[in-house]
MDTraj code that builds the backbone (N, CA, C; nanometers):
import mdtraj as md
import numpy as np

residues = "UNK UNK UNK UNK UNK UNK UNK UNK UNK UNK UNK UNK UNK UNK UNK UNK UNK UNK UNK UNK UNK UNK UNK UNK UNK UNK UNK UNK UNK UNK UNK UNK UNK UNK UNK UNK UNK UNK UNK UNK UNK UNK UNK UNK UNK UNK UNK UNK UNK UNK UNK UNK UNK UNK UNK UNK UNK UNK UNK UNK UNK UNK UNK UNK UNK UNK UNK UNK UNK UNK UNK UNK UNK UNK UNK UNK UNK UNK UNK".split()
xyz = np.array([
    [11.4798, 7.7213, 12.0243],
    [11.4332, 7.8441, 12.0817],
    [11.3831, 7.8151, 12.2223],
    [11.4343, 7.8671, 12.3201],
    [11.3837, 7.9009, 12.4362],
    [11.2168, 7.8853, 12.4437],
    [11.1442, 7.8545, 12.5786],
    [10.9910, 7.8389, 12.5623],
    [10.9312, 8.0123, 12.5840],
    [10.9129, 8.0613, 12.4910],
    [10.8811, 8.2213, 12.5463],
    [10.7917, 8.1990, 12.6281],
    [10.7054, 8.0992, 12.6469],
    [10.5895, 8.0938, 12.7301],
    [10.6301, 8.0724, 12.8658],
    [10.7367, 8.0381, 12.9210],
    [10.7743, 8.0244, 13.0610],
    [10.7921, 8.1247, 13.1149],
    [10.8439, 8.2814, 13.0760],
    [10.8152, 8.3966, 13.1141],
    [10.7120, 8.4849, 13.1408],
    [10.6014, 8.3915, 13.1035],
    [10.4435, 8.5112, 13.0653],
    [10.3426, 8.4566, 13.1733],
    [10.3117, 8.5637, 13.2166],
    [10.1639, 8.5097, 13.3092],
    [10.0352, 8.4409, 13.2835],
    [10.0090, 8.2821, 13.3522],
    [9.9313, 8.1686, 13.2994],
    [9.8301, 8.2287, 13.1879],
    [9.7273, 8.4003, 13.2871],
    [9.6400, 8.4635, 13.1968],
    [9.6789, 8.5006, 13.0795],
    [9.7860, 8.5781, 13.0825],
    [9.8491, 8.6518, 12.9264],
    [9.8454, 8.5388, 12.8299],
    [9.9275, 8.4208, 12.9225],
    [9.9622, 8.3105, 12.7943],
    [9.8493, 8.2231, 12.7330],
    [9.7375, 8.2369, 12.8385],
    [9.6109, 8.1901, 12.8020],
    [9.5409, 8.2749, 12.6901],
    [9.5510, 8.3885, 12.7055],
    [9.5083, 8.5159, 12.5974],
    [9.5906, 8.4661, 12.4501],
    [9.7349, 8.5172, 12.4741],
    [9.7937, 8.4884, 12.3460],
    [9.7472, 8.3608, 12.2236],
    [9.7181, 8.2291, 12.3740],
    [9.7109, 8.1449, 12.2543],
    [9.5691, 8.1171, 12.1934],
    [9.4941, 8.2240, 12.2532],
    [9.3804, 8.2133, 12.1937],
    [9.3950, 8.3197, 12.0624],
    [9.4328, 8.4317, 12.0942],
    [9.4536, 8.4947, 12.0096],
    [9.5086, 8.4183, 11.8564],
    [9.6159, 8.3380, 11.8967],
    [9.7033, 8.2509, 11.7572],
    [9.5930, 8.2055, 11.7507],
    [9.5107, 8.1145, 11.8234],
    [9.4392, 8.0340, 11.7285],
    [9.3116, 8.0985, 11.6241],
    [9.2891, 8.2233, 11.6717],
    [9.2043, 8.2977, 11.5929],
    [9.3022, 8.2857, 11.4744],
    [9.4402, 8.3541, 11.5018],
    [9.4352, 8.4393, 11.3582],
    [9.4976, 8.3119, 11.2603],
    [9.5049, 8.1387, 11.3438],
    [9.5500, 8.0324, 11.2606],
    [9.3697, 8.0179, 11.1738],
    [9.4140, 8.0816, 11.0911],
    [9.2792, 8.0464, 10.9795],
    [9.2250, 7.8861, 10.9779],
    [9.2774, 7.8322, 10.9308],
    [9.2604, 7.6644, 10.8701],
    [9.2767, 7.6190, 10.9690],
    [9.3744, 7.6664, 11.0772],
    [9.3344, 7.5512, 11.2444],
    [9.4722, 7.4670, 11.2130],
    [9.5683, 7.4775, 11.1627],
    [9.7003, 7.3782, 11.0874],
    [9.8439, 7.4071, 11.2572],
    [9.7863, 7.5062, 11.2961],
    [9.8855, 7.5053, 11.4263],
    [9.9769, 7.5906, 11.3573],
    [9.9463, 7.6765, 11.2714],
    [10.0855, 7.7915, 11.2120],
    [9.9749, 7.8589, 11.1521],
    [10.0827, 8.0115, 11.1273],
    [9.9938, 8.1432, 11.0700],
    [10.1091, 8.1469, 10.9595],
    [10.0696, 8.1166, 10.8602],
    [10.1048, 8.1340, 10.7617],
    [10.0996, 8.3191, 10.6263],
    [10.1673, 8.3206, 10.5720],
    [10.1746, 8.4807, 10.5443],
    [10.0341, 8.5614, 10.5003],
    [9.9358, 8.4397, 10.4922],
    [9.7897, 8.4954, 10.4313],
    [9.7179, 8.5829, 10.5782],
    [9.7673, 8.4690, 10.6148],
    [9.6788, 8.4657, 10.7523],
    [9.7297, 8.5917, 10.8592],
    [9.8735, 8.6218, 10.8627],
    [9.9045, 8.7406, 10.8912],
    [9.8626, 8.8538, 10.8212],
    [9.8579, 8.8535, 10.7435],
    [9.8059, 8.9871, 10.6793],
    [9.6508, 8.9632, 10.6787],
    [9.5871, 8.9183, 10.6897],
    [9.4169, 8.8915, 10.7328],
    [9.4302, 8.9285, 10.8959],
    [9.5364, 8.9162, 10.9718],
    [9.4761, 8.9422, 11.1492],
    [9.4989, 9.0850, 11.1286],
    [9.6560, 9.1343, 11.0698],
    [9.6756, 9.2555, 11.0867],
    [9.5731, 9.3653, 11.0074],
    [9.5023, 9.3130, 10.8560],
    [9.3987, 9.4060, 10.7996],
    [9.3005, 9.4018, 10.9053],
    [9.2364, 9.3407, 10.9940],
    [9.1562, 9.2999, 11.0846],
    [9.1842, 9.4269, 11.2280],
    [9.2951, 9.4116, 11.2486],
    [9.3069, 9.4889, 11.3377],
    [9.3438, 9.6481, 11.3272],
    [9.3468, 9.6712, 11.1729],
    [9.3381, 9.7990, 11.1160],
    [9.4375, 9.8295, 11.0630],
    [9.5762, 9.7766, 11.0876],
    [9.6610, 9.8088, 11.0347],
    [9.6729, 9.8079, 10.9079],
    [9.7394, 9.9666, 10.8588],
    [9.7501, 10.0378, 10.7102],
    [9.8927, 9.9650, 10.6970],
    [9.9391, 9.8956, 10.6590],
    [10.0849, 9.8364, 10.5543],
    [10.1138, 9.7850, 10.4717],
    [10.1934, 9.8193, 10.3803],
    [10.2613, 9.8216, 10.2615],
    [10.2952, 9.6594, 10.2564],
    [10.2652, 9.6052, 10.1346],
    [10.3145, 9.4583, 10.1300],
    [10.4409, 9.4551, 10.1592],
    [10.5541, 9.5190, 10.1354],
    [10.6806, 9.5796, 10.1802],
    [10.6756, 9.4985, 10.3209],
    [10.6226, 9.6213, 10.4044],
    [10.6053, 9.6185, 10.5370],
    [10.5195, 9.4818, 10.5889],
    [10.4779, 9.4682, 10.5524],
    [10.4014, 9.3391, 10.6053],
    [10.4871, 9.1793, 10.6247],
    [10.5761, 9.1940, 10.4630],
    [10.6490, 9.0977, 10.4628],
    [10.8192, 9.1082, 10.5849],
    [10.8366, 9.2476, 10.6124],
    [10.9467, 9.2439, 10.7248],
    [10.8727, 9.2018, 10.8457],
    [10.7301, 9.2818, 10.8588],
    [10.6934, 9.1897, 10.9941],
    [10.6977, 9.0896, 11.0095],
    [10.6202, 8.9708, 10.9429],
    [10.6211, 8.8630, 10.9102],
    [10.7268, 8.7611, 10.9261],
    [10.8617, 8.8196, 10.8546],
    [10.9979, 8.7876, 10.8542],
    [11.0615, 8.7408, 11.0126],
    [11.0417, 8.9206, 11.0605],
    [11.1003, 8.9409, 11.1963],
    [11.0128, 8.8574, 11.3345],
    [10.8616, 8.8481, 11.2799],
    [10.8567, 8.6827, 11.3887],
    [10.8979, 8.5659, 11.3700],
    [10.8955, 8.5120, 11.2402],
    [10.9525, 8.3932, 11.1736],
    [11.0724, 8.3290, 11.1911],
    [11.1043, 8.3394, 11.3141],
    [11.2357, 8.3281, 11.3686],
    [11.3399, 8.2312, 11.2903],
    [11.2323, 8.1122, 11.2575],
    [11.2966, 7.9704, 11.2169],
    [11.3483, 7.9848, 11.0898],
    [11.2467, 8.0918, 11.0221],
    [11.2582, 8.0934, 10.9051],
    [11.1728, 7.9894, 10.8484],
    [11.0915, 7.9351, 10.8435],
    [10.9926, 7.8406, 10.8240],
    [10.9112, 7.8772, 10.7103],
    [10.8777, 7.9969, 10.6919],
    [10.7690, 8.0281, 10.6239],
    [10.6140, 8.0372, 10.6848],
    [10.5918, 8.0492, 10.8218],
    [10.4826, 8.0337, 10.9031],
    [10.5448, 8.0491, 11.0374],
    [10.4545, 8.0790, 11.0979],
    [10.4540, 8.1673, 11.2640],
    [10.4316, 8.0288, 11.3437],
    [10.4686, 7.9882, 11.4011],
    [10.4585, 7.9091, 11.5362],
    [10.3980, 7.9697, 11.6674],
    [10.3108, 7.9210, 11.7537],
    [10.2794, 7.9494, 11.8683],
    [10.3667, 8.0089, 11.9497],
    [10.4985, 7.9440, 11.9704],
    [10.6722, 8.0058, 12.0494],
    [10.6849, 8.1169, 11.9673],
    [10.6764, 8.1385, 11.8609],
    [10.7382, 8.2356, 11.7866],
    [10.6528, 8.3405, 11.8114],
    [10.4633, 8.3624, 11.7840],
    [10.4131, 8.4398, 11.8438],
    [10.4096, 8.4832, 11.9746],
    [10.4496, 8.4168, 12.0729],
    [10.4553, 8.4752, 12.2026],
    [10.5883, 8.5081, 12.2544],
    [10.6298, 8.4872, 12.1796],
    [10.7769, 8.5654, 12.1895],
    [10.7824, 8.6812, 12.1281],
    [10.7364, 8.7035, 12.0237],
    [10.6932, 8.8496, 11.9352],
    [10.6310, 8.9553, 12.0497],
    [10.5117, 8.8987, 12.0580],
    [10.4133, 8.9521, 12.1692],
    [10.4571, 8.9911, 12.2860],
    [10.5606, 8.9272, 12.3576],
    [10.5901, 8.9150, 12.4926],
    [10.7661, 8.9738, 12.5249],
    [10.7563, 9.0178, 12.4025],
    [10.9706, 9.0965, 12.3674],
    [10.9645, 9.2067, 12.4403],
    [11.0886, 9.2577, 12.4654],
    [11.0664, 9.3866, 12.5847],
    [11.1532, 9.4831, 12.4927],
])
top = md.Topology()
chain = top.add_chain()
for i, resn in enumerate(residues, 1):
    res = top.add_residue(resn, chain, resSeq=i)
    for name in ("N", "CA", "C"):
        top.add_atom(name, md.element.get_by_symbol(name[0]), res)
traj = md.Trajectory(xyz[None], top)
């Protein structure tokens, strides 16, 4: 994958990765599916385990089973 971070402004990208590291619970360097659905109940969002698991999916680029730093700021930073 491409570095999504080479497109984003030093501040934004400074934001984002603070942001990941909030919503990396345990501090492991990945957001794993708990931990997504703990930032998004956090930030208010009403969704359906359904829905939660396509979000989830559709950053998960690798398919990994967990969010990567590249993978969140590429989510974040998509046009």
């Amino acid at each position: 994958m491409k570095d999504a971070g080479s497109r984003v402004a030093p501040e934004a990208l400074q934001e984002l990765s603070e942001d990941f590291e909030f919503a990396d619970g345990d501090h492991d360097g990945f957001v794993d599916f708990a931990e997504f659905t703990e930032l998004l109940d956090g930030l208010g969002a009403e969704m359906s385990g359904t829905d939660l698991r396509i979000g989830f999916q559709e950053i998960d680029t690798d398919r990994d089973g967990r969010i990567g730093l590249q993978e969140f700021i590429a989510w974040w930073t998509r046009d």
